[in-house]
C-alpha positions as CSV (number, residue, x, y, z in Angstrom):
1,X,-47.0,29.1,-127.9
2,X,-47.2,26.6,-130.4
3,X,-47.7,22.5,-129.4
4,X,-45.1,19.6,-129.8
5,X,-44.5,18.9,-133.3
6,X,-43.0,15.6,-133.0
7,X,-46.1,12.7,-134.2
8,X,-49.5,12.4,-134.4
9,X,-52.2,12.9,-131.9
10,X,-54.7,10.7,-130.6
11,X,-57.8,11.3,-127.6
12,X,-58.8,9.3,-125.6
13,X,-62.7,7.7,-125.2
14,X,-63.0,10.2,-122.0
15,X,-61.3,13.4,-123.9
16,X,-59.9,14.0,-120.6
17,X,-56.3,12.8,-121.5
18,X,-54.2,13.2,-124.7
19,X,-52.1,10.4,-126.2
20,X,-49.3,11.6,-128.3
21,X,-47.5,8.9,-130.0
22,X,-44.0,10.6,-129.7
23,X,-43.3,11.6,-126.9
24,X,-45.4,8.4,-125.3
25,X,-47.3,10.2,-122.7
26,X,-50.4,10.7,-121.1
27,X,-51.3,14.6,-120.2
28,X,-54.3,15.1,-117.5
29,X,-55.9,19.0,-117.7
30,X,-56.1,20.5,-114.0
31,X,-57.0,23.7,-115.7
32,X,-60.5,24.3,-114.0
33,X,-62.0,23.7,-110.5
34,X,-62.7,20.0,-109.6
35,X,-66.5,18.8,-110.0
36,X,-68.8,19.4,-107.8
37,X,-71.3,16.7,-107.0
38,X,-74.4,19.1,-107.7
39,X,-73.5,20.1,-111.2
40,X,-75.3,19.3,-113.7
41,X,-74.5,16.6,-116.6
42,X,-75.2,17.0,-120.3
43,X,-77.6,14.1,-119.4
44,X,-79.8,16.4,-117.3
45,X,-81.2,18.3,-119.7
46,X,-84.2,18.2,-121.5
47,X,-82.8,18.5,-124.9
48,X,-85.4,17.2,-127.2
49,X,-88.1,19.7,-125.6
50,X,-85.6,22.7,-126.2
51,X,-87.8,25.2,-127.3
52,X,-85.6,25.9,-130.8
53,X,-87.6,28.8,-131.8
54,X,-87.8,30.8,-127.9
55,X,-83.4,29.9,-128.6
56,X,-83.5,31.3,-132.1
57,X,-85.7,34.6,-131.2
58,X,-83.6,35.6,-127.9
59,X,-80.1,35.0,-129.7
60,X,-80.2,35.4,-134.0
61,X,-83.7,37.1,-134.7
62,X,-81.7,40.7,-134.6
63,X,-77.9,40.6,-135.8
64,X,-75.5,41.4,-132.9
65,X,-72.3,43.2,-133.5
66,X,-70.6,40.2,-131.3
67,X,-72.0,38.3,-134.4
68,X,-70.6,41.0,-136.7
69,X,-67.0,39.9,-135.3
70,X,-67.4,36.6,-134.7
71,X,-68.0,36.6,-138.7
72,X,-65.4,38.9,-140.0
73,X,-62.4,37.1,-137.6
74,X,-63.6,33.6,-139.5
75,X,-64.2,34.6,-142.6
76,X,-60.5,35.8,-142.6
77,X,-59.1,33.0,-141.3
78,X,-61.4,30.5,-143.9
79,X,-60.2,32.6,-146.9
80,X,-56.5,32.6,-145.6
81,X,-56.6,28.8,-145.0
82,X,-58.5,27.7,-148.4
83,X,-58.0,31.3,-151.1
84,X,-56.7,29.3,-154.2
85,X,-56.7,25.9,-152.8
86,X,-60.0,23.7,-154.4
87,X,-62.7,23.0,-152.2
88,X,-62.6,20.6,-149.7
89,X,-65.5,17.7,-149.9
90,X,-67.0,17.2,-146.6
91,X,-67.8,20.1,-143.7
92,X,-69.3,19.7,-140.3
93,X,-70.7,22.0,-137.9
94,X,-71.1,20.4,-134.3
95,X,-73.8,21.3,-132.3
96,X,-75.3,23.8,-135.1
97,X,-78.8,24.6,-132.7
98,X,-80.6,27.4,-134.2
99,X,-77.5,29.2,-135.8
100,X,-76.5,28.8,-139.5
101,X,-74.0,31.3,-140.1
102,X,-71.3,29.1,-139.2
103,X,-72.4,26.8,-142.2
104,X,-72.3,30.1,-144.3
105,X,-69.0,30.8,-143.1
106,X,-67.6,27.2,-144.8
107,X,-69.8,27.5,-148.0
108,X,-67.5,29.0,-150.5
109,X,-64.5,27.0,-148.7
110,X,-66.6,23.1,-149.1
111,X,-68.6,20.8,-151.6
112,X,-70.7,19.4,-148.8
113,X,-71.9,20.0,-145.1
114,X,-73.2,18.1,-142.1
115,X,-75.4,19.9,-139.7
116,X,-75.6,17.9,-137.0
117,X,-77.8,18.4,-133.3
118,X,-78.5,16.4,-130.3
119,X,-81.8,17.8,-130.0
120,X,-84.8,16.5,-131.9
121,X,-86.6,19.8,-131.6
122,X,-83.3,21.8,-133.1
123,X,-82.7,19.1,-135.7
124,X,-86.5,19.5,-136.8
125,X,-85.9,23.6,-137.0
126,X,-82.6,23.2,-139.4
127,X,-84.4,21.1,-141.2
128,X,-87.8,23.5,-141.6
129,X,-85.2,26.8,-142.1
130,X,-82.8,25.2,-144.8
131,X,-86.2,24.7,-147.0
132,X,-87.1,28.1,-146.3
133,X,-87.3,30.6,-150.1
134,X,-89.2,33.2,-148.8
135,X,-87.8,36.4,-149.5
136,X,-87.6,37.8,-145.8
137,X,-84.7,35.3,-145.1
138,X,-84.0,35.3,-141.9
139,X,-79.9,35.1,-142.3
140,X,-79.9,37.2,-144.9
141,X,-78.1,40.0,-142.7
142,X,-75.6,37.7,-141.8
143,X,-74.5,36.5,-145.5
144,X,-74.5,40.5,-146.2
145,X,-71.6,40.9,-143.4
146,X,-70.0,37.9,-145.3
147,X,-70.3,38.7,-148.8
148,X,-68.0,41.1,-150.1
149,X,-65.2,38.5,-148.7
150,X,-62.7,37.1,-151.2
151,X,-64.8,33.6,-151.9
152,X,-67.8,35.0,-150.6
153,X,-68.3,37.1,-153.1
154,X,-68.4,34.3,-155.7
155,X,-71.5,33.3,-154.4
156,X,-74.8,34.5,-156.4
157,X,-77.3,33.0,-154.3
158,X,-76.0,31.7,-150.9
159,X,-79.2,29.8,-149.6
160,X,-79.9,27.2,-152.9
161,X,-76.3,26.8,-152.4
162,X,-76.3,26.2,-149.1
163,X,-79.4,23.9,-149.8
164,X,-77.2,22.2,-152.1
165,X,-74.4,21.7,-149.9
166,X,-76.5,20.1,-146.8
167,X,-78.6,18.0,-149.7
168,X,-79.3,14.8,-147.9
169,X,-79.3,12.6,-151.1
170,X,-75.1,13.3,-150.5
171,X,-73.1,10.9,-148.0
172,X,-72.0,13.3,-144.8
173,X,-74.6,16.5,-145.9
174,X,-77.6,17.2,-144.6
175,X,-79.2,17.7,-141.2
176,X,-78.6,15.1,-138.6
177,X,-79.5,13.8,-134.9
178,X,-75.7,13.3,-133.4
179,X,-74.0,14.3,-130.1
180,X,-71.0,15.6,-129.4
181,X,-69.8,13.1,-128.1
182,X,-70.3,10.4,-130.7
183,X,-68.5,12.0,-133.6
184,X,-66.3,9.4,-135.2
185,X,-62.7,9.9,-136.1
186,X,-61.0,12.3,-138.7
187,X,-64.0,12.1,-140.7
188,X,-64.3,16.0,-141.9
189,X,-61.8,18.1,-144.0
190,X,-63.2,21.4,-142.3
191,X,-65.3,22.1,-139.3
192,X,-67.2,24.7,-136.5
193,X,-68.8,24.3,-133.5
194,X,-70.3,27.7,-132.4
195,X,-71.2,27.9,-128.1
196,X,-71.7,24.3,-127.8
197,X,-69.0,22.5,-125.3
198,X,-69.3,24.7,-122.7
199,X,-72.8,25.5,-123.1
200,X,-74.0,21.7,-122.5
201,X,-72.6,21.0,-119.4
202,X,-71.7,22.2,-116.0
203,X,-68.7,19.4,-115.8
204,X,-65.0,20.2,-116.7
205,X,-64.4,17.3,-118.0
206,X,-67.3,16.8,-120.2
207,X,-66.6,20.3,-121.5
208,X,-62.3,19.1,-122.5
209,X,-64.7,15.6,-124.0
210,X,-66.8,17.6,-126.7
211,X,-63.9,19.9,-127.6
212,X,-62.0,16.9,-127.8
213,X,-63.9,14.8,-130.2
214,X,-65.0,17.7,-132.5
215,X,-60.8,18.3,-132.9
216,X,-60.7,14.6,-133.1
217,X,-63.3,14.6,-136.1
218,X,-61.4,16.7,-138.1
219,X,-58.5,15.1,-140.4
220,X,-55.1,15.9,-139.6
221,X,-54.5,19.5,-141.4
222,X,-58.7,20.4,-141.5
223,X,-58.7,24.2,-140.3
224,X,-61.4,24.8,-137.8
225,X,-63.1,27.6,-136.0
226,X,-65.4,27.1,-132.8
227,X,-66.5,30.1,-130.9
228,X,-67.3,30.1,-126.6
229,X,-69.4,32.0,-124.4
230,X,-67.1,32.7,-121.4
231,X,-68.0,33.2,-118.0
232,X,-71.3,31.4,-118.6
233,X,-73.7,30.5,-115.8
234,X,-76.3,28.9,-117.5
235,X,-79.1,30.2,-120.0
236,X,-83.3,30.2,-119.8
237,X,-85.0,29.4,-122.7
238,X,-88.9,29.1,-122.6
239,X,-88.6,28.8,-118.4
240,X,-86.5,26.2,-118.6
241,X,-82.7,26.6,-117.3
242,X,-80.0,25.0,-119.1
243,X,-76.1,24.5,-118.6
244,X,-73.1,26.1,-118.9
245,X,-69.5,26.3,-117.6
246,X,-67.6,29.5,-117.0
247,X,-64.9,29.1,-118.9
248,X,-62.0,31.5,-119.8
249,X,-59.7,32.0,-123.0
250,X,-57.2,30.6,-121.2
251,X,-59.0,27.3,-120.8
252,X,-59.9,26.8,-124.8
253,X,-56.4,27.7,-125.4
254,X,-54.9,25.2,-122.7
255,X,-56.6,22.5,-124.4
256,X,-56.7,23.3,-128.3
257,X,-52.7,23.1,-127.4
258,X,-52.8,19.9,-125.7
259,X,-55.0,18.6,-128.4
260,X,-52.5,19.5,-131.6
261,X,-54.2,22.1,-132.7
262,X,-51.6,24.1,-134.7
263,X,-51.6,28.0,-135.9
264,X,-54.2,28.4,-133.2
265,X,-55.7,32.0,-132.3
266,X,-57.9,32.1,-129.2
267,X,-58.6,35.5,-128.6
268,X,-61.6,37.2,-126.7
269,X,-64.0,39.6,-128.8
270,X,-63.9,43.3,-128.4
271,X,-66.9,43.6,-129.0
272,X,-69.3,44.2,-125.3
273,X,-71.5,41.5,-124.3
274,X,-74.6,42.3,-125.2
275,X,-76.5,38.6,-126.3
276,X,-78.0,38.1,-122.6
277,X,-77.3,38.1,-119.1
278,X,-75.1,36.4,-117.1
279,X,-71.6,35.5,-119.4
280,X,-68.8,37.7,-119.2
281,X,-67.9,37.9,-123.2
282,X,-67.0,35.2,-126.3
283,X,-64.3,33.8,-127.2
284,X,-63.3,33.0,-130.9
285,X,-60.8,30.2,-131.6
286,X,-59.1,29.1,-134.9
287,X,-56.6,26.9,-136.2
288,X,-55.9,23.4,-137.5
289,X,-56.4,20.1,-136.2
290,X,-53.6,17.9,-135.1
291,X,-50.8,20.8,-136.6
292,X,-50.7,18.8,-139.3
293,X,-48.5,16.4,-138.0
294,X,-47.1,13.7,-140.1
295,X,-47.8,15.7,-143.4
């Protein structure tokens, strides 16, 4: 099912409606249960004392073959979207945590990227790991599942170009403290955001906000690839609980359409869940931001 090609797309401050400029309409999602009063906000959490490294050691210290997919499905689609085409200037990844394959994934495809975290204690630990030479490198497992890719394979030395890339002295690279929700306007020419919206919140309409403004972020055209943990219902890390929503494919791909997104897969992995307990699977979506409308 592909969206409405007719004009370009604009969301709204809440991300809970869309605005499309032709048609003239306002669309309201109904596609999850109504709020309960008890949920928790992304404002409850304790996000600057997330314990980054307890994160990083339950979910990326051992590669996981739903990592192994994840990679190859988005590697495919970056090379499809960009093979022959020059590099784009500016990358984000939303919400990056304790995870830097998905900056790996845009590095043959981008000449800079933004890392960008609401959590002072994550923002500190992608700082700390993108100065990190030593030999054992920790993602090195993950570039190898990348680097026979057309594009990939171009790359010598992926961390002192990924260093490169994310050099601070550059406008829009480097590491910085942002939410979600504050992203400014087609500002990025390619982007991810890897098990953030609905892994912030236990509130519908907060999760439809963050996926909103990361689409919204992109310019019209970018090609995008954001991953989900479905069926979530919540995660511990170092004793503390945080949020999550259990969210379906259906729901990403409900809204990705609403929002524009054009040549959009969302497709659950094969792959068994095997990350932690409590989520049913993940959930890999791709396409373009806005369908390219008006180009």
């Amino acid at each position: 099912m592909m969206p409405n090609r007719q004009g370009s797309c604009k969301v709204d401050n809440e991300g809970a409606t869309l605005t499309r400029w032709a048609p003239d309409r306002t669309l309201t999602f109904q596609f999850m249960a109504d709020v309960d009063v008890h949920v928790l906000h992304n404002t409850d959490a304790p996000w600057n004392t997330f314990s980054s490294h307890d994160y990083w050691r339950r979910n990326y210290l051992e590669f996981q073959a739903e990592d192994r997919e994840i990679i190859r499905r988005v590697s495919r689609f970056f090379r499809d979207a960009r093979a022959g085409r020059p590099r784009v200037q500016q990358a984000i990844d939303v919400g990056s945590g304790t995870n830097l394959y998905p900056a790996l994934l845009m590095l043959p495809w981008t000449e800079k990227i933004l890392l960008t975290d609401f959590s002072a204690s994550n923002v500190g630990w992608l700082r700390r790991h993108l100065e990190d030479n030593s030999a054992a490198w920790t993602w090195r497992p993950f570039w190898h599942e990348m680097h026979e890719a057309e594009g990939y394979n171009q790359i010598g030395e992926p961390l002192k170009q990924l260093q490169a890339a994310c050099d601070s002295v550059q406008e829009r690279a480097g590491v910085e403290q942002r939410s979600v929700f504050d992203l400014p306007e087609a500002e990025w020419d390619l982007g991810t955001m890897f098990f953030v919206a609905e892994s912030i919140t236990e509130d519908p309409a907060e999760f439809r906000a963050a996926v909103a403004r990361f689409i919204g972020a992109l310019k019209p055209g970018a090609p995008f690839a954001a991953a989900f943990m479905a069926g979530s219902d919540g995660y511990p890390v170092a004793g503390t609980r945080f949020p999550a929503l259990p969210i379906t494919a259906a729901d990403v791909r409900d809204h990705l359409i609403a929002l524009g997104a054009g040549g959009l897969s969302v497709e659950p992995l094969r792959t068994k869940p095997k990350v932690r307990k409590g989520y049913a699977g993940m959930i890999v979506a791709t396409g373009f931001a806005c369908d390219q409308w008006g180009q």
